[in-house]
VEXVONU-447716 format. One record per residue (C-alpha): residue number from 1; residue in one letter; x, y, z. Coordinates in steps of 0.2 Angstrom, whole numbers. Layout:
N
 pos code    c1    c2    c3
 NUM    A     X     Y     Z
...
This chain:
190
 pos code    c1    c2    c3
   1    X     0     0     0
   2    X     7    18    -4
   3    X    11    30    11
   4    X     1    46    10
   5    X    10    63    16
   6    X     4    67    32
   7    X    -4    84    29
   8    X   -16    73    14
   9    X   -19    62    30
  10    X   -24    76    42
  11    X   -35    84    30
  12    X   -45    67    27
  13    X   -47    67    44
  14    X   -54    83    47
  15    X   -64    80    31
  16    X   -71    66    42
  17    X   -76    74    56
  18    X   -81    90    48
  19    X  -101    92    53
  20    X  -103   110    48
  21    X  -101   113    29
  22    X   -87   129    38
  23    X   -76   115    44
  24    X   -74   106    27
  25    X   -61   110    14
  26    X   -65   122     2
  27    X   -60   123   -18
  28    X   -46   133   -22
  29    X   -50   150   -29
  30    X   -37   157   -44
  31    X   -23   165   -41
  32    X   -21   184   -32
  33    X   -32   196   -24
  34    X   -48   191   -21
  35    X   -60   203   -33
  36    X   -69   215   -23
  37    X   -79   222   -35
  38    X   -90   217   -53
  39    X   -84   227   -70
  40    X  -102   227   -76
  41    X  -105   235   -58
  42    X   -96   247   -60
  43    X   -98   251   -80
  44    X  -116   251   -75
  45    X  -116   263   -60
  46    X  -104   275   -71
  47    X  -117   276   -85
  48    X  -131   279   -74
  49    X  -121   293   -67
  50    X  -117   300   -81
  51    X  -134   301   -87
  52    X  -137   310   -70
  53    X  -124   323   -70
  54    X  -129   327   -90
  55    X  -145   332   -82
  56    X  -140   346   -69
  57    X  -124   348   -77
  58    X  -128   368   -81
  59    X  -133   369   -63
  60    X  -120   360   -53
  61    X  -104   365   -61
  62    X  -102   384   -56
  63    X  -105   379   -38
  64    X   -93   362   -40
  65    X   -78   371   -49
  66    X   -77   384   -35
  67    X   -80   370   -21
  68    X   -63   365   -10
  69    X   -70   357     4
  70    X   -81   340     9
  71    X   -96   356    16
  72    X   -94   366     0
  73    X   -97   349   -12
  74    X  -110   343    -3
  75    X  -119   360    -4
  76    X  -113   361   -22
  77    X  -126   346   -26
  78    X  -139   351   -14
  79    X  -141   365   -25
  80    X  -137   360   -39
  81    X  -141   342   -43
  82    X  -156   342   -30
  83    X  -166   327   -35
  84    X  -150   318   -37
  85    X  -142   323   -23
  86    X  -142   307   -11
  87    X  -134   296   -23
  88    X  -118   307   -23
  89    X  -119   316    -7
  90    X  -115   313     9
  91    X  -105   296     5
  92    X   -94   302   -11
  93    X   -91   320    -7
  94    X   -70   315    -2
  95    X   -70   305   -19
  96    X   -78   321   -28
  97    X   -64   334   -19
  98    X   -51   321   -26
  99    X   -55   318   -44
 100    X   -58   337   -44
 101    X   -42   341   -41
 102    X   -34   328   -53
 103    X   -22   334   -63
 104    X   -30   328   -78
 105    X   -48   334   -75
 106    X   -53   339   -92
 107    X   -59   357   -95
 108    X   -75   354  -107
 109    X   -91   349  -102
 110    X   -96   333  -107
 111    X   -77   326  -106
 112    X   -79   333   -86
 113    X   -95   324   -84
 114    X   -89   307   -91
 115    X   -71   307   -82
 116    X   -81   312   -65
 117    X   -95   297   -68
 118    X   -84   286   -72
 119    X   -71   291   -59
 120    X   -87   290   -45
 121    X   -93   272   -52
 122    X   -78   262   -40
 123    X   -89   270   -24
 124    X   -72   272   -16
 125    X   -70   253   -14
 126    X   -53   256   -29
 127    X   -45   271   -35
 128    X   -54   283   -47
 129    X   -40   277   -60
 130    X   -46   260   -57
 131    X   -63   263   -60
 132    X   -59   274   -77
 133    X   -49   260   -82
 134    X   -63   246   -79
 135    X   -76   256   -86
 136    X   -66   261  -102
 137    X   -62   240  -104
 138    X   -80   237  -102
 139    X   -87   249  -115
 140    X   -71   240  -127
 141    X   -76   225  -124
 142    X   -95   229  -129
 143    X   -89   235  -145
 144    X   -79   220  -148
 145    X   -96   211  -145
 146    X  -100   197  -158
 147    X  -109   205  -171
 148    X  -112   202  -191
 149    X  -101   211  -202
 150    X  -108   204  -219
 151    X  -122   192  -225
 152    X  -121   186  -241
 153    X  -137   177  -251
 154    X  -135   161  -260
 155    X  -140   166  -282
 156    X  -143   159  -298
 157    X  -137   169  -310
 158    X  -143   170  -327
 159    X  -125   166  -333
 160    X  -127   148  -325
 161    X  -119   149  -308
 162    X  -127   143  -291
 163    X  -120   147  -275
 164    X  -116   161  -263
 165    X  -116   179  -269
 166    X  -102   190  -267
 167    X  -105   207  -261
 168    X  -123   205  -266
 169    X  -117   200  -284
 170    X  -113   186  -295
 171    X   -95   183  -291
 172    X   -94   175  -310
 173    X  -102   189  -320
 174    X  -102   204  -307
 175    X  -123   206  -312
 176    X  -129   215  -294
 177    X  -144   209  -283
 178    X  -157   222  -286
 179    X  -168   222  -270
 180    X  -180   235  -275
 181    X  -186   254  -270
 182    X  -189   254  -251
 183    X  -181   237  -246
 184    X  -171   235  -231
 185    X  -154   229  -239
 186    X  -153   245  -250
 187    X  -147   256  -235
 188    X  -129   250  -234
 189    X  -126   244  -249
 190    X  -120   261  -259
């Protein structure tokens, strides 16, 4: 009979007499940190956020731009965003101060609104760099999503070929597919 290490044997053992599913071995989880938080949570809540700040942008900005304290922010959006208010404010008003006064805070409008959403989306839980960087690999990856890029129809041509078209022609000849006034295939074919 093979000998069996002695830690393999111990953990058999407390296998055995484990009555509480706490006390029983668990599975191995992957390599490094444990994650803390979900991408889609995060891309989600940053959208959202933007759509909110879009809304009382006009509003909120004279009174955030000139805020430098934790007071003057929360104020800034009781003002200013006042329905929305109690999803920023009291919790985020430290992570608001700090992305404001990041050196790459954009000067335009609507890149100010989407670097603060998207900054805001981690809740303090990762960086505000974290948090741009997962939501800008998020909004990739839905662009990468599977999509069609061409369809093609199966013909018969007048010149004798059967079989797949090519670029809605007759890959022997070059006669076109006409579709017809109005049909749906005529928009991205020109």
């Amino acid at each position: 009979m093979p000998k069996t290490s002695a830690k393999i044997r111990d953990l058999k053992a407390r296998a055995r007499g484990a009555k509480i599913p706490l006390d029983m071995n668990s599975p191995k989880r992957g390599r490094g940190r444990p994650a803390s938080v979900r991408p889609s949570e995060i891309r989600g809540r940053a959208d959202n956020y933007r759509w909110i700040l879009n809304q009382g942008w006009d509003r909120l900005w004279p009174l955030l731009s000139k805020a430098q304290t934790l007071e003057e922010v929360i104020k800034a959006f009781q003002e200013g965003a006042s329905p929305y208010a109690q999803e920023f404010m009291p919790a985020l008003a430290g992570l608001v101060v700090k992305v404001l006064h990041e050196p790459k805070f954009p000067g335009r409008q609507e890149p100010q609104i989407n670097f603060l959403a998207d900054s805001l989306a981690g809740l303090g839980r990762i960086t505000p760099r974290s948090s741009r960087d997962i939501c800008e690999r998020e909004r990739a990856k839905q662009k990468r999503a599977h999509h069609i890029i061409r369809y093609e129809f199966y013909i018969e041509c007048s010149c004798g070929y059967k079989g797949k078209s090519r670029n809605y022609a007759c890959p022997k000849c070059g006669a076109t597919i006409a579709f017809g006034y109005g049909s749906i295939f005529n928009n991205g074919l020109t």
